[in-house]
N, C-alpha and C positions, 0 to 999 in steps of 0.2 A: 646572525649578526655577530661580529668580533670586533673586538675595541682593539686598538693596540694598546703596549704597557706605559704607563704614565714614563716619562722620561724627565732630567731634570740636567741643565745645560749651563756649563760654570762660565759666565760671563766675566771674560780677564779684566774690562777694562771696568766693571763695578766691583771686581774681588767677592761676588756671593752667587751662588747656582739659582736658578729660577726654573720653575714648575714648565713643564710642555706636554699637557695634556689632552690627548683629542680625546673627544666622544666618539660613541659604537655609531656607527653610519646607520640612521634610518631612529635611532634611540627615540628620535620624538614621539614614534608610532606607540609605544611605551609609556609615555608620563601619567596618562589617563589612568592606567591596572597602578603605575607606582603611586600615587595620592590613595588610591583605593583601599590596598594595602599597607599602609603607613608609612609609606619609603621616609617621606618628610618629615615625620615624626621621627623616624629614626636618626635621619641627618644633624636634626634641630637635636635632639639629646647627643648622639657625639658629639658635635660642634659642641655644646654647651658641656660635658663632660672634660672636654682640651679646653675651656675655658676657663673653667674653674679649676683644673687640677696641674696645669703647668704653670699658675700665676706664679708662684712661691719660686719658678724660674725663671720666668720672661717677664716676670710682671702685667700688671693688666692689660691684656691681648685685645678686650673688646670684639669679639668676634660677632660680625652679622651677618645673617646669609640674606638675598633678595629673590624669591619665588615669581613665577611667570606660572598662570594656568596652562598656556599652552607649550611654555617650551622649557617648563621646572626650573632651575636651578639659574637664575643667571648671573647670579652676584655670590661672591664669598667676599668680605671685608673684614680688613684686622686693623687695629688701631686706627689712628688720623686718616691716613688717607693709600694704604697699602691694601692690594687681593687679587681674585682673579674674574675676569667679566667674561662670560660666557660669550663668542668671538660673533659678530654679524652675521655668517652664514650657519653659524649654532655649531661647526665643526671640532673647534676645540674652546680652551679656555683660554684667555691671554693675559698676563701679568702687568700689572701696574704697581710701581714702587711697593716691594717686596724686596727683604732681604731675605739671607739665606735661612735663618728663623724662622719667619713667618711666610716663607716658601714652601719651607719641610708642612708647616701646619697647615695652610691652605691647601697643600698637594693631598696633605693626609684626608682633606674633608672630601674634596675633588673624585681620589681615589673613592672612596667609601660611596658615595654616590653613584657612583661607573659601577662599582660592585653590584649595589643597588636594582638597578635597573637592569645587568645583563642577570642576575638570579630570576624575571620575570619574564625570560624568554622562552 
């Protein structure tokens, strides 16, 4: 299984880059050993670790992630109404009102998750 590398695509007519991240093709066969071994536990303490620790930058980020048993990960949320939604066919993640901010940080949680599950292969 090989993921490609998270990519991030400057959007001229918003002026801010936005996350394009797919998933390792087949990764759901994975979630099961990742829960088992704490993968989620880990994501939930980074994600909360960038929450707390870049407030004093970006001010309250409010970061939430949204867990599926069968297909992990499908929500990353930051503030009001910006993240990334895990895509219908589970392929990649796609962006919903993100600036470039809260791009880099959801790409950063995105990323670490991908990590995540391909160290379980």
């Amino acid at each position: 299984m090989q993921a490609e590398y998270p990519e991030y695509l400057f959007i001229e007519q918003r002026g801010q880059i936005v996350p394009m991240i797919s998933l390792p093709e087949g990764y759901y066969k994975l979630i099961s050993k990742f829960y088992e071994r704490g993968g989620k536990e880990r994501i939930k303490n980074f994600a909360g670790a960038l929450n707390n620790s870049l407030e004093s930058i970006f001010g309250k980020l409010d970061i939430r992630l949204k867990w599926d048993e069968r297909r992990g990960l499908i929500n990353i949320s930051i503030g009001t109404s910006g993240g990334l939604d895990l895509s219908d066919n589970g392929h990649y993640f796609q962006e919903h009102n993100l600036g470039s901010q809260t791009s880099l940080i959801t790409g950063a949680i995105a990323t670490n998750y991908i990590h995540e599950l391909l160290s379980l292969e």
